[in-house]
C-alpha positions in Angstrom: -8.6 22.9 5.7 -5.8 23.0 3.5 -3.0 22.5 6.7 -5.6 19.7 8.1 -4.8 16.1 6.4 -7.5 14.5 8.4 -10.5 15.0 5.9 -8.2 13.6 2.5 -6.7 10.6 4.9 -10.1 9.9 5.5 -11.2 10.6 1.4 -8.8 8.6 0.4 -9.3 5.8 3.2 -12.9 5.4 1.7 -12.2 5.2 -1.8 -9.6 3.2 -2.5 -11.9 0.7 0.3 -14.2 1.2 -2.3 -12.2 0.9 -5.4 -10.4 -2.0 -4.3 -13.3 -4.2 -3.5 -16.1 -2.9 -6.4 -13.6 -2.7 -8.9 -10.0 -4.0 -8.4 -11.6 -7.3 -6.7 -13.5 -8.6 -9.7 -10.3 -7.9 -11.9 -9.1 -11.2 -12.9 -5.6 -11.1 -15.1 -5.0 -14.4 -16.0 -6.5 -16.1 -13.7 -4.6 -15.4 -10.8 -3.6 -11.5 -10.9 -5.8 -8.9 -9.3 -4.3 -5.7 -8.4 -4.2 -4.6 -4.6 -4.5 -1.0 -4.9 -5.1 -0.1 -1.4 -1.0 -0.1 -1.0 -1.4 3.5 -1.8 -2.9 4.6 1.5 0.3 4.1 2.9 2.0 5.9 0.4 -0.3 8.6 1.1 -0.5 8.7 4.6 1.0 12.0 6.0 4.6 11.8 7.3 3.9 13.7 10.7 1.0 12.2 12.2 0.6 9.8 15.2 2.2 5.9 14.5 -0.3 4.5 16.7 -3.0 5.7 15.0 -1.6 5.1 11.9 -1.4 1.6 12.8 -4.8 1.5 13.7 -6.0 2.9 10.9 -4.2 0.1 8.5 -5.4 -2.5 10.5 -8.8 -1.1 9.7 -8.1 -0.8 6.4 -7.0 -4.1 6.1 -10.4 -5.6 8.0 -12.7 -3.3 6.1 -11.2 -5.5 2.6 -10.9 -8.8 4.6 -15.2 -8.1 5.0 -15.8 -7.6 1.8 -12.9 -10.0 0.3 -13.5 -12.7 2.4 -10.1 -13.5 2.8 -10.1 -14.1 6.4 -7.6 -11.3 8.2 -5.1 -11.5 5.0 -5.1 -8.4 4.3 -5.6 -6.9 8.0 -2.0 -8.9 9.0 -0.6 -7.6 5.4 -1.8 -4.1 5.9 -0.2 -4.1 9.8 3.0 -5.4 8.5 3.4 -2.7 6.1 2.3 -0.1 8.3 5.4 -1.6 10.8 7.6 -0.9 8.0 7.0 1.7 6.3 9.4 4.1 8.2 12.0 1.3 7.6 11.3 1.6 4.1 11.3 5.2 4.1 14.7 5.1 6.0 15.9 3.2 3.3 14.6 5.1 0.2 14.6 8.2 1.7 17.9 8.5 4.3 17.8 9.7 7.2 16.6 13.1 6.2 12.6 11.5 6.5 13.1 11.9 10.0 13.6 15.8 10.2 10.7 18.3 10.5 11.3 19.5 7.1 11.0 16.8 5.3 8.1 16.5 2.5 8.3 14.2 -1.1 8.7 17.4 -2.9 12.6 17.0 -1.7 12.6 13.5 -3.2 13.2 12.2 -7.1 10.8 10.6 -8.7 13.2 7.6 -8.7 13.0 7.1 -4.5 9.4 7.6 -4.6 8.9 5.0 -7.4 10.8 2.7 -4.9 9.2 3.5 -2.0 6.0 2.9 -3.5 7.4 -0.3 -5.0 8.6 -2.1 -1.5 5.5 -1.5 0.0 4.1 -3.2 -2.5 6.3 -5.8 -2.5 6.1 -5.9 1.7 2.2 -6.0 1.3 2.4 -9.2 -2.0 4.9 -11.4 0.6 2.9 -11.2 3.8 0.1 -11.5 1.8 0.6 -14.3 -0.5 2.6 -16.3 1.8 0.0 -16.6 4.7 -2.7 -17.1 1.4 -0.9 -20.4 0.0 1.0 -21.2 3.3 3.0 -23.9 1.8 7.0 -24.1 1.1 5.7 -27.1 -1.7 4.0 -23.8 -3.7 7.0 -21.7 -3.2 6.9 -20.9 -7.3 3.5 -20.5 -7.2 4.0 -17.7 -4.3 7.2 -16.0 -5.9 5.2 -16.0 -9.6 2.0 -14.5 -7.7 4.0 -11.9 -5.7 6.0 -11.2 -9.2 2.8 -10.6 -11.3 0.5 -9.1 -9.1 3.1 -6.6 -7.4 4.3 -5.5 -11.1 0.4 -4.8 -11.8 -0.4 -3.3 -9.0 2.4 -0.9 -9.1 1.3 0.0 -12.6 -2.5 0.6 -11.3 -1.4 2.7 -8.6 1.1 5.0 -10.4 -1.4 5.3 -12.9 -4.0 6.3 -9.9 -1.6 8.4 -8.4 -1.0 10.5 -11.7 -4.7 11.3 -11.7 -5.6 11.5 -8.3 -2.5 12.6 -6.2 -1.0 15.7 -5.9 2.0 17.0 -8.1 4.2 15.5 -5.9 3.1 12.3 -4.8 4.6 10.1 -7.7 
């Protein structure tokens, strides 16, 4: 069980669903901040495993907070945009060694992770507060919300990660 990443994907899949809309939902900073904390599945998500499905899964993600958000498909089109770049992302933190066999976060500083984790934050705020406001007459209203919340949200989720993750996940 310990070479099969199927069982934690799904683990983690169901809690941070969970965490996200019992908990980090009902947070309210003020007034307008509440961390999005289910960024971290694709942090998580194993390196090696099958882009479609992983895209799949995201979008299902994404729905499964859109029910219980009722935010219409916001976070479903967030969740597939940042599922679409993630290897960009990881191209970019990472090199070009992410695409070789041997590649794990282990090989990584804490520095690349920590900005990894931070663009797909970022990736998931823009989509998401963009299409939420969808109007260039609000553009400070979006670029203080995307600000705020993605600085909180990376705070929850490297504080999550340090209790929940492996040694070398952040």
């Amino acid at each position: 069980m310990q070479n099969n990443p199927i069982p934690l994907t799904i683990i983690r899949f169901v809690l941070l669903v969970l965490a996200q809309v019992l908990l980090f939902n009902h947070l309210n900073f003020w007034g307008y901040i509440n961390p999005l904390v289910y960024v971290l599945f694709f942090y998580w998500y194993p390196l090696r495993e099958n882009k479609s499905v992983f895209l799949l899964v995201s979008f299902l993600l994404g729905f499964a907070i859109d029910l219980f958000s009722d935010t219409m498909a916001l976070h479903s089109i967030a969740a597939i945009t940042v599922a679409y770049a993630r290897p960009l992302l990881m191209r970019f933190c990472f090199g070009a060694n992410f695409e070789f066999q041997g590649f794990t976060f282990k090989n990584t500083t804490k520095v690349q992770r920590a900005t990894f984790l931070l663009l797909l934050i970022i990736v998931q705020h823009v989509v998401f507060f963009s299409l939420e406001i969808l109007s260039f007459s609000h553009i400070l209203l979006i670029l203080k919300k995307i600000l705020f919340t993605s600085l909180t949200t990376f705070l929850f989720c490297v504080l999550l990660s340090s209790l929940f993750a492996r040694e070398q996940d952040l």
